[in-house]
VOTORDREN-129539 format. One record per residue (C-alpha): residue in one letter; y, x, z. Coordinates in steps of 0.05 Angstrom, whole numbers, padded with zeros to 5 digits, always signed. Layout:
BEGIN
AYXZ
...
! end
This chain:
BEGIN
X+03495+02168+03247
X+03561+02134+03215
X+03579+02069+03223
X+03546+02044+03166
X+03478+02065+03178
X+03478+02054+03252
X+03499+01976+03226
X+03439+01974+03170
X+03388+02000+03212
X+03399+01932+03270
X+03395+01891+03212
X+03337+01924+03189
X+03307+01924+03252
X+03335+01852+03273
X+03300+01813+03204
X+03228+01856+03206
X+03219+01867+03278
X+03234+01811+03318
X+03229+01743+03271
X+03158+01758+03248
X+03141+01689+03238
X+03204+01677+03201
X+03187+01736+03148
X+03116+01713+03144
X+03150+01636+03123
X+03191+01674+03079
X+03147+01715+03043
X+03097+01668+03039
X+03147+01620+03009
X+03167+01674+02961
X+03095+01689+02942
X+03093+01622+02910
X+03150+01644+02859
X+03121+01714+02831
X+03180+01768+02817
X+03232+01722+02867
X+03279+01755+02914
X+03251+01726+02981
X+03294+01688+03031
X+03295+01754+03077
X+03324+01803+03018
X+03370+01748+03001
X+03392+01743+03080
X+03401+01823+03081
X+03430+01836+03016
X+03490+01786+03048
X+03494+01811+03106
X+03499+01882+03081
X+03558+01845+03023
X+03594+01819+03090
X+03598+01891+03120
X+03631+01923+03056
X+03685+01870+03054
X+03691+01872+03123
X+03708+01945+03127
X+03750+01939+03066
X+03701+01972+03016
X+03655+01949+02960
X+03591+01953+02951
X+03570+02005+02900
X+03499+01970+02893
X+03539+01918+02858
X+03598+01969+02824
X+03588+01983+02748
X+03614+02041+02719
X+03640+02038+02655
X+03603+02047+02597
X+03595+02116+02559
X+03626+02115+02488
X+03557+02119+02435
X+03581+02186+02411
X+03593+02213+02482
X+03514+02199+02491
X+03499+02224+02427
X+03529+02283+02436
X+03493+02288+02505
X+03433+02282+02478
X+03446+02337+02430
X+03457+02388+02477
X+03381+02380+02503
X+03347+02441+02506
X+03296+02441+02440
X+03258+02357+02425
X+03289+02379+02354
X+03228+02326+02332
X+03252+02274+02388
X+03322+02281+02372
X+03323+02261+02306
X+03275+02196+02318
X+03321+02187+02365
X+03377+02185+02315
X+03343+02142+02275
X+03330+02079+02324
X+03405+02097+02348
X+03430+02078+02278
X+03374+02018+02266
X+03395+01988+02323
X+03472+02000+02305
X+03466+01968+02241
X+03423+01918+02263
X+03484+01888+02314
X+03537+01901+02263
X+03497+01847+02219
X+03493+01798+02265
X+03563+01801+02285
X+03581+01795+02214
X+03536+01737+02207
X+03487+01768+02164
X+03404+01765+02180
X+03381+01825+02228
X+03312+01856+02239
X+03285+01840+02300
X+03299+01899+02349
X+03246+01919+02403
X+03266+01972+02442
X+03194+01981+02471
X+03172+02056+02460
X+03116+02110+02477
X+03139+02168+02503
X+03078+02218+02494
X+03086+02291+02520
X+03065+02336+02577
X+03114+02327+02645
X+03171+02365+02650
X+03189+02349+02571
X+03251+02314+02581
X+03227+02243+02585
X+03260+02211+02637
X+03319+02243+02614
X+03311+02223+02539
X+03293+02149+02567
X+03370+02150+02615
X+03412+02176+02558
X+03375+02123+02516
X+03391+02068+02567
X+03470+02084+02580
X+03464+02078+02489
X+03443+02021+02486
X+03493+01985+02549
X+03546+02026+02507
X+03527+01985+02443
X+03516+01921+02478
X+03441+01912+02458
X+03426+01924+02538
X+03477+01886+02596
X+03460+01941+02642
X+03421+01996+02610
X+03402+02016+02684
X+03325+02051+02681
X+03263+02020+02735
X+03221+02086+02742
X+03153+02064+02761
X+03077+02087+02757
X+03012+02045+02775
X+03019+02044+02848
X+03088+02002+02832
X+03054+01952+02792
X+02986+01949+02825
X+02953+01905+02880
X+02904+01917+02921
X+02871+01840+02934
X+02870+01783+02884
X+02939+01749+02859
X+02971+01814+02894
X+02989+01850+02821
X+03023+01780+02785
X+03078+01782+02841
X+03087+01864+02842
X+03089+01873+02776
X+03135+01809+02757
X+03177+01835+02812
X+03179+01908+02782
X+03198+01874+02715
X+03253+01830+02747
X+03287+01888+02779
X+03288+01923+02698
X+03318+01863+02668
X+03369+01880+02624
X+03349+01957+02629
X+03296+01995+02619
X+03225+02004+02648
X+03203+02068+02654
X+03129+02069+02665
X+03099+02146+02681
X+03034+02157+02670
X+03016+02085+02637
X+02947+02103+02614
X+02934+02094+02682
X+02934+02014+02685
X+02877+02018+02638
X+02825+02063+02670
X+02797+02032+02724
X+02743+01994+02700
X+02734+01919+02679
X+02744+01894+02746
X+02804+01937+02757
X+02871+01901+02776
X+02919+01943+02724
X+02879+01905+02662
X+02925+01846+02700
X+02990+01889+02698
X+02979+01905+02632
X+02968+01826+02614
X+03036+01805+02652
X+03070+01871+02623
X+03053+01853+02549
X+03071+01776+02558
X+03142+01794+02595
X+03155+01846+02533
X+03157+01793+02486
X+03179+01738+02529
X+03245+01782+02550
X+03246+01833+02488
X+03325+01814+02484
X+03333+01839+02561
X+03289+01886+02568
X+03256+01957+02537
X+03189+01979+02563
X+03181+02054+02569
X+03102+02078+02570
X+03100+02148+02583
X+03045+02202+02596
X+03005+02257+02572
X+02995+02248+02491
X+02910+02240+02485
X+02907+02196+02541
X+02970+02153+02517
X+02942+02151+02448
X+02872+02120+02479
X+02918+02066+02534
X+02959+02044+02469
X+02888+02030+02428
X+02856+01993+02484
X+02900+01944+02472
X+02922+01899+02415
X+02969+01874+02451
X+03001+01934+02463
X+03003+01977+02408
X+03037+01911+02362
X+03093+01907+02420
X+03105+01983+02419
X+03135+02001+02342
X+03145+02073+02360
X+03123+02141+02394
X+03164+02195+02408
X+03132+02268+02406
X+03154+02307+02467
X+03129+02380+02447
X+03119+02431+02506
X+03177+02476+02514
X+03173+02541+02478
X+03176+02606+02511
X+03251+02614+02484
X+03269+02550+02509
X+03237+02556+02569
X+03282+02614+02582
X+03343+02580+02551
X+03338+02528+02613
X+03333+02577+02667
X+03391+02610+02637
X+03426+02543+02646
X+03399+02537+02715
X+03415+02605+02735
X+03486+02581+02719
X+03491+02513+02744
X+03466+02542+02810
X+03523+02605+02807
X+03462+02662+02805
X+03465+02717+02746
X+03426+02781+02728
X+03424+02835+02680
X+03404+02844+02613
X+03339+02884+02633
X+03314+02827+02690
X+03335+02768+02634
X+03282+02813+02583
X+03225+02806+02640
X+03236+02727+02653
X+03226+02730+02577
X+03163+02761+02583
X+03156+02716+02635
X+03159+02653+02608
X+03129+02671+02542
X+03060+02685+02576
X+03071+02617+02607
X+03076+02582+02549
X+03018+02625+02507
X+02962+02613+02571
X+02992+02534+02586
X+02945+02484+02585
X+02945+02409+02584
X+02985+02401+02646
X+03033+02453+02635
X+03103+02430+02677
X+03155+02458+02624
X+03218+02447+02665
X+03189+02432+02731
X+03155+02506+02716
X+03229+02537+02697
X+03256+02501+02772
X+03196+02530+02810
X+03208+02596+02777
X+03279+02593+02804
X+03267+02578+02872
X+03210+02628+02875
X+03265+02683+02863
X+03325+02657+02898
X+03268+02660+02961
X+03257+02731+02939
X+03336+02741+02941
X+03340+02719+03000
X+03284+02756+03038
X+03313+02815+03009
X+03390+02807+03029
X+03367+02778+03106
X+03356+02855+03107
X+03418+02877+03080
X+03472+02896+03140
X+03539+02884+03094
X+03518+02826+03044
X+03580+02818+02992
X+03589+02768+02933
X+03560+02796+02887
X+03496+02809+02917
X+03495+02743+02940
X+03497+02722+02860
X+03464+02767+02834
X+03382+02766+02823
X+03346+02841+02822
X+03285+02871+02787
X+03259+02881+02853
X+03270+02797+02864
X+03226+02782+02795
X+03178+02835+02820
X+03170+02814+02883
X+03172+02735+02865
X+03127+02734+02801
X+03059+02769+02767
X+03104+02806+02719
X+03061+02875+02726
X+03005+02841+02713
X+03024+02804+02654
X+02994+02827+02586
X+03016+02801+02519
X+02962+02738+02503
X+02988+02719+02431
X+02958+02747+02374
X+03032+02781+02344
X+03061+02771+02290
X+03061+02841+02262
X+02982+02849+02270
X+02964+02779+02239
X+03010+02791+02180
X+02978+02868+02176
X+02917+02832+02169
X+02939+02791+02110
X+02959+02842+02075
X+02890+02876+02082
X+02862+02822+02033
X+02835+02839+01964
X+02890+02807+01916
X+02917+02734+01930
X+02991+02775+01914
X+03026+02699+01902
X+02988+02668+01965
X+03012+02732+02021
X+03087+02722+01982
X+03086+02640+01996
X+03066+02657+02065
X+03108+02707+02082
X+03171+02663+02061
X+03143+02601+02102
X+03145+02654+02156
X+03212+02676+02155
X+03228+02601+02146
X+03202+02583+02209
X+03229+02638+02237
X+03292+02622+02221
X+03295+02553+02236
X+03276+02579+02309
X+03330+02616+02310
X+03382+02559+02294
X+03348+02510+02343
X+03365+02568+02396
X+03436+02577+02375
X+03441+02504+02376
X+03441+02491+02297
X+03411+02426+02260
X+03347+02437+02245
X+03306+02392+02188
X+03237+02375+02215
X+03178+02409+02172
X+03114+02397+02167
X+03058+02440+02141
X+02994+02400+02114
X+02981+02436+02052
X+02941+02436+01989
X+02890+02498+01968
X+02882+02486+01900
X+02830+02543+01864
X+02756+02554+01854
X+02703+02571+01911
X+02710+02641+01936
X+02779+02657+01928
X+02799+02667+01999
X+02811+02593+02017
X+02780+02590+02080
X+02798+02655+02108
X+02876+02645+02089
X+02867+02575+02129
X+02847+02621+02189
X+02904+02668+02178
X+02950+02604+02183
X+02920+02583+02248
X+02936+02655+02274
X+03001+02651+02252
X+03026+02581+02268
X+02995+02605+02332
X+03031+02663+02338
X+03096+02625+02322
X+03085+02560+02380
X+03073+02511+02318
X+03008+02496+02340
X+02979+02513+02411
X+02915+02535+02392
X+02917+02553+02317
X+02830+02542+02308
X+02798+02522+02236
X+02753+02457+02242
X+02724+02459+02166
X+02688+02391+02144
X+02673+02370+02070
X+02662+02286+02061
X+02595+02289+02093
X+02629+02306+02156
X+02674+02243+02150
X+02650+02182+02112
X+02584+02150+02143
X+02543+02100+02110
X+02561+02035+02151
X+02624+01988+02147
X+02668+02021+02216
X+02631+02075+02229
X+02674+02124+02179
X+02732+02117+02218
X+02694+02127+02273
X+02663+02196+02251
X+02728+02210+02224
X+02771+02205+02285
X+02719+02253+02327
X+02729+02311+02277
X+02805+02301+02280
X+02810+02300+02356
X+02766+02363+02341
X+02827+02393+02308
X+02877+02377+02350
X+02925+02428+02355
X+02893+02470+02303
X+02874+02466+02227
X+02828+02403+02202
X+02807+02443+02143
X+02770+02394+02084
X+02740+02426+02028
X+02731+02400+01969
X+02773+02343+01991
X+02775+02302+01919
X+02710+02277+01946
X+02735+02225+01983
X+02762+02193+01928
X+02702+02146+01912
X+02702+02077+01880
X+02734+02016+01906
X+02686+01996+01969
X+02674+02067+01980
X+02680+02092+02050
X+02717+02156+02038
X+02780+02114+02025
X+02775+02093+02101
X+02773+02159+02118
X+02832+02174+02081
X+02873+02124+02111
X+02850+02144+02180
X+02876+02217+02163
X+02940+02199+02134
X+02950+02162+02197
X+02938+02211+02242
X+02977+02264+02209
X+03040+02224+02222
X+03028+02204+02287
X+03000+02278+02305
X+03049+02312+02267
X+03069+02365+02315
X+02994+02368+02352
X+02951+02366+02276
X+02956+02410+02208
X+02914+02386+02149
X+02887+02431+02090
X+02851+02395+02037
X+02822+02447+02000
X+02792+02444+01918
X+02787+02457+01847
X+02863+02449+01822
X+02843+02404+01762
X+02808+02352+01820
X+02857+02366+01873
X+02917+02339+01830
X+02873+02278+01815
X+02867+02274+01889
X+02931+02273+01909
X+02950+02219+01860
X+02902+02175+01884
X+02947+02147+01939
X+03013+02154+01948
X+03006+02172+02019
X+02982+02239+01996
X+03039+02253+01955
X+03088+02247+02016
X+03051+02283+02069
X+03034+02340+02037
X+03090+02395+02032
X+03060+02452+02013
X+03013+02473+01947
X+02985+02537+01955
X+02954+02562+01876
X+02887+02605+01887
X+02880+02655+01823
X+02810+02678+01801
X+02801+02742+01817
X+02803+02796+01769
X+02755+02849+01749
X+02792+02905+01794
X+02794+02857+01858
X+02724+02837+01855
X+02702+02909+01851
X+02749+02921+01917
X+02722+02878+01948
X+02645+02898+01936
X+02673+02965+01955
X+02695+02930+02026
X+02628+02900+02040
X+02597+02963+02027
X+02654+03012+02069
X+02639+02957+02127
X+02560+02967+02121
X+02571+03044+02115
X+02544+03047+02046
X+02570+03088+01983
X+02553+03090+01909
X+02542+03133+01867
X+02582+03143+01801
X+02534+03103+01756
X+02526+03051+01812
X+02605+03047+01813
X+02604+03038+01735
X+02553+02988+01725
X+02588+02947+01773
X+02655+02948+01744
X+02634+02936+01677
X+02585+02875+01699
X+02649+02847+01743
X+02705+02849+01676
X+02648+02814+01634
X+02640+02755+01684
X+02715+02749+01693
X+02719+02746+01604
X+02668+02697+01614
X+02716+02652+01654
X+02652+02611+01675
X+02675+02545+01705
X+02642+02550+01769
X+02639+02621+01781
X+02644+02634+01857
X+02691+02692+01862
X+02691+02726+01934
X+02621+02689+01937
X+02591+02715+01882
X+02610+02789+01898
X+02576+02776+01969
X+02517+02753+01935
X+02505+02811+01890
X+02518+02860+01947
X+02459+02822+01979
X+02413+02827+01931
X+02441+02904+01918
X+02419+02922+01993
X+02364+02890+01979
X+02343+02931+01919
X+02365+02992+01951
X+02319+02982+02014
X+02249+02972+01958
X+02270+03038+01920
X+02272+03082+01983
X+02218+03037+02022
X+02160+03063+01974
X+02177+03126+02016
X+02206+03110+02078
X+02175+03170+02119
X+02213+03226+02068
X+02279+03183+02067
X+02345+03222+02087
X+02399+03188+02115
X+02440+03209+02054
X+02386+03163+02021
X+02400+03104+02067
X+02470+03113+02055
X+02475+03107+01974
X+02472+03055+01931
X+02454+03075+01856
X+02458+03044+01789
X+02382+03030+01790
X+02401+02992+01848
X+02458+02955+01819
X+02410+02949+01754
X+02357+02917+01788
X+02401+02870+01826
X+02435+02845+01768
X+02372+02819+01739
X+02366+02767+01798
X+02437+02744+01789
X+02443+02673+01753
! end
C-alpha cells in the first residue's frame, strides 16, 4: 500500500470507527439540512486537502481540466458508431442552445433553455456516452460550470424508512449541480406502488429541475416502452423534459464495426475469412435480439469470449511468437461462439423482392419500391463509411380502389423493412376507424393508443383512413392527433399506412396539416386491367389445382375487359376476381355433383364455360 492510501485508510478508520457518537451528532445534525455535506465529510475532505499540500501535490478531486473546444466534441460525437437519428437531434439542441447564449450576450431576449432530456433505448446504445460528450458541450459553451455527469439509478435516490429518500436524493442532486444527472433506468422510481418511496424522488427530482434548471440537466434514461409510460405518469415530468432522444439497437454492421474498433484498441487482428464469420455472427444477434438486447456490452462479451479462446489455445503452444499472440483463429470463433449452429433468421432480401415480383401487375408500385430499396440501401452504406446521412421516414399513403394489392404490398414492406433492420419485427396490424374512435369523450385515445402499441415496430396499417375525418366534435380527429403524435415520437419503432380511394385520400391529407408533413411517401394503386385480372383468376385456380377449358378461358376474359370498360366506381379488383372464382368452384362442384359416383378426377380438375356461365349470373 503507498503512502497515500496507507494515510486515507487511518483517517477512514479514525472518523467511522472510533468516534461513533461523534458521527451519530454529526449525521444527525446533517439530517436536519437534506442534501448538506455533514460535519464528518467536511472534517475528511480537509484532512485529505492537508495531505496533498503537505506532500507537495494537489488534489485532483478539486483539479479542472480544461475545457474541450465545441467542435472538438462535435466532432467526437461524430465518430460514434451509427445514432445517425441521435446525432442529428443532437445537432440541433447543440446549435439552440448556441444561439440561445449568443443572444443574451448580445443583449437580445433568449428562449428559455432546459437541458432536461429522455434518453430512450435498449443498454449498450451509447447513452452514457452520448449524455458525457453532451456534458463536456455544454461546460465548453458555458451553459454548464462543470459539465461533470452524477450516474445514478433508484437505489441512489431511494430510502428505505420515512424522510430517508428527501435527504438521498437532495444529496444525489447536490453532488450534479452544475452537471448533469444521469438517471439509468428512471421508470423505476415510478413502479412501486402508491406507497412506494420513489413517487417522493420523483416529487423532489421534478421541483429541483425547475428550481436549479440554470445549474443543472436531468438525464432519464431506460428502455423506450417503459420510459414512454414513467414520462406519462407524470405531469410534472413530461412538461420539464422538452425532448427524447431515440437510441436505436445497433445493427448487425455496426455491431461488427465496433468490434473491429475493439479488436484494434485492444492490439488483436484476424483475417478476412474469421472477420466474414463475426459478421454472421453478429447479424444473427441482431435478427433474434429481443427487448434486452446489450448492443455494445454484447460486442465486449463477444471479445473477451475469444481472447479466452486465444488464450486456452496458445497456453498449449510450446514457442508462442507475436503474431500469434495478436492474432485471433477460426478455431478461436469456433471454439468461443455457436457459429456452426447459426442459420440465417431474416427473411433476405433476394426472396422477399422475388416475391414481389410474383404479383399480378402493380408495374409502377414494384418500381417505387425497388428504388426506396436501393435508397435505403445506400444510405446504409454511407452511415458505414462514415458519410452524412438525412434521416427518412417511411409513413406512406396507398391511394387506389379496394382490391388492388394494398394490403398485401403493406406486408411485403414489413418483410422488407424487416429484412433491411428498419423495423425489428416488420408485422401488419390493419384497423379501419371502428378500430380507433370509440363513442365516449377519452376513450378514443384510449382505444387508439392500444392498437398503436400493437404496431410497434411493425406496420399500423388503416384502411380507408379518410374516415376519420368527421365533423368538428367528432372523435376521429382525436384519434388523429394521437397518431400524428406517436409517429414522431415513435419514428424509428412505428410505420403508418393510411390506405384509400385517391379522390378521399387527398381530401384526407389536407385535412390537417400534420398529415401533410409526416407523410413521405404516395404510393398510386392502378385498376387492374382486363389481362391482370384474368392472371390472377388463373393463380387462384393453378393454387387450387384447377384448369379450364378453352370456352371457360374465353368467357372469362371477355366478361373481365367488359367490367374494366365499365370503369364502375366501386369495382373491387383483386376482390372481385376472388369472388367469381368462388362462386365458379361453386358451380363446378353442382354440375359434376348430380353424378358424383361416375366423376373422374379429370372432371374434378376442369372448370368449363357452363361453369363460368352459371357463375356469372350470381355476380352483382
Amino acid at each position: 500500500m503507498d503512502n497515500k492510501n496507507r494515510f486515507l485508510s487511518s483517517v477512514y478508520y479514525d472518523l467511522y470507527h472510533r468516534k461513533p457518537s461523534y458521527v451519530s451528532e454529526t449525521n444527525k445534525a446533517g439530517s436536519n439540512n437534506p442534501g448538506s455535506e455533514s460535519s464528518t465529510e467536511k472534517e475528511l475532505n480537509a484532512i485529505i486537502d492537508e495531505f496533498y499540500r503537505k506532500e507537495g501535490m494537489k488534489n485532483p478531486e478539486n483539479e479542472e481540466t480544461a475545457p474541450f473546444k465545441p467542435e472538438e466534441i462535435r466532432a467526437e460525437i461524430e465518430k460514434l458508431v451509427g445514432l445517425s437519428n441521435v446525432k442529428e437531434d443532437i445537432e440541433a439542441l447543440m446549435d439552440f442552445v448556441k444561439i440561445q447564449k449568443l443572444r443574451k450576450e448580445h443583449g437580445l431576449s433568449g428562449s428559455s433553455i432546459s437541458l432536461h432530456t429522455a434518453f430512450l433505448g435498449n443498454p449498450g446504445t451509447g447513452k452514457t456516452t452520448v449524455a458525457r460528450l453532451m456534458g463536456e458541450y455544454f461546460r465548453a459553451l458555458g451553459v454548464l460550470k462543470k459539465g461533470h455527469i452524477v450516474e445514478v439509478t433508484r437505489a441512489d435516490l431511494v430510502a428505505e424508512f420515512v424522510g430517508g429518500t428527501a435527504v438521498k436524493t437532495n444529496k444525489v442532486i447536490d453532488r450534479a449541480l452544475d452537471g448533469i444527472l444521469f438517471i439509468d433506468e428512471a421508470y423505476s422510481l415510478a413502479e412501486g406502488g402508491d406507497n412506494d418511496f420513489g413517487k417522493e424522488a420523483i416529487n423532489i427530482l421534478v421541483d429541483r429541475m425547475e428550481k436549479e434548471r440554470d445549474r443543472l440537466a436531468v438525464f432519464l434514461a431506460g428502455y423506450t416502452d417503459r420510459m414512454e409510460t414513467f414520462l406519462k405518469s407524470n405531469p410534472g415530468l413530461s412538461s420539464r423534459v422538452p425532448r427524447k432522444f431515440y437510441f436505436k439497437d445497433y445493427t448487425g454492421a455496426e455491431l461488427l464495426q465496433i468490434f473491429e474498433m475493439q479488436l484494434e484498441k485492444n492490439q488483436y487482428a484476424m483475417d478476412d475469412e474469421c472477420l466474414k464469420k463475426m459478421e454472421l455472427y453478429f447479424n444473427y444477434l441482431y435478427d433474434t435480439r429481443d427487448e434486452h438486447f446489450g448492443n455494445g456490452r454484447v460486442v465486449r462479451n463477444t471479445l473477451e469470449k475469444l481472447i479466452k479462446a486465444q488464450s486456452d489455445r496458445l497456453a498449449e503452444e510450446e514457442n508462442v511468437t507475436y503474431e500469434m499472440l495478436k492474432t485471433i483463429t477460426i478455431e478461436d470463433i469456433e471454439r468461443a461462439l455457436p457459429v456452426k449452429d447459426i442459420t440465417v433468421t431474416r427473411d433476405r432480401l433476394d426472396s422477399i423482392m422475388k416475391d414481389l415480383d410474383e404479383f399480378v401487375g402493380l408495374r409502377n408500385i414494384k418500381e417505387h419500391i425497388k428504388s426506396l430499396v436501393n435508397l435505403i440501401k445506400t444510405n446504409q452504406k454511407r452511415e458505414e463509411m462514415g458519410l452524412p446521412v438525412k434521416p427518412m421516414t417511411y409513413h406512406a399513403l396507398f391511394c387506389g380502389s379496394p382490391g388492388t394489392g394494398k394490403t398485401s404490398i403493406a406486408r411485403i414492406l414489413g418483410r422488407i423493412y424487416q429484412s433491411l433492420g428498419i423495423l425489428k419485427k416488420g408485422h401488419v396490424i390493419e384497423v379501419d376507424r371502428s378500430g380507433l374512435v370509440a363513442g365516449y369523450v377519452g376513450q378514443t385515445e384510449e382505444k387508439t393508443n392500444k392498437v398503436l402499441d400493437q404496431a410497434m415496430d411493425g406496420i399500423l396499417f388503416i384502411d380507408e383512413a379518410y374516415a376519420l375525418v368527421g365533423g368538428q366534435n367528432d372523435f376521429g380527429r382525436n384519434a388523429i392527433d394521437t397518431i400524428l403524435k406517436r409517429m414522431d415520437d415513435c419514428r424509428d419503432r412505428l410505420l403508418v399506412i393510411a390506405a384509400g380511394y385517391t379522390d378521399r385520400m387527398r381530401t384526407f391529407i389536407n385535412s390537417n396539416p400534420g398529415l401533410k408533413d409526416r407523410f413521405s411517401w404516395v404510393f398510386e394503386f392502378d385498376d387492374y386491367n382486363g389481362d391482370e385480372l384474368f392472371e390472377i383468376f388463373m393463380s387462384f385456380a393453378k393454387k387450387q389445382q384447377y384448369v379450364l377449358d378453352n370456352e371457360a378461358a374465353r368467357r372469362l376474359k371477355e366478361h373481365f375487359e367488359a367490367v374494366v370498360n365499365l370503369k364502375l366506381e366501386h369495382f373491387g379488383n383483386g376482390r372481385y376476381v376472388r369472388n367469381l372464382f368462388e362462386k365458379v368452384v361453386m358451380q363446378q362442384s353442382n354440375r359434376i355433383g348430380r353424378n358424383i359416383d361416375e366423376v373422374k378426377k379429370e372432371d374434378l380438375a376442369t372448370i368449363t364455360g357452363e361453369d363460368v356461365a352459371n357463375a356469372l349470373l350470381f355476380m352483382n
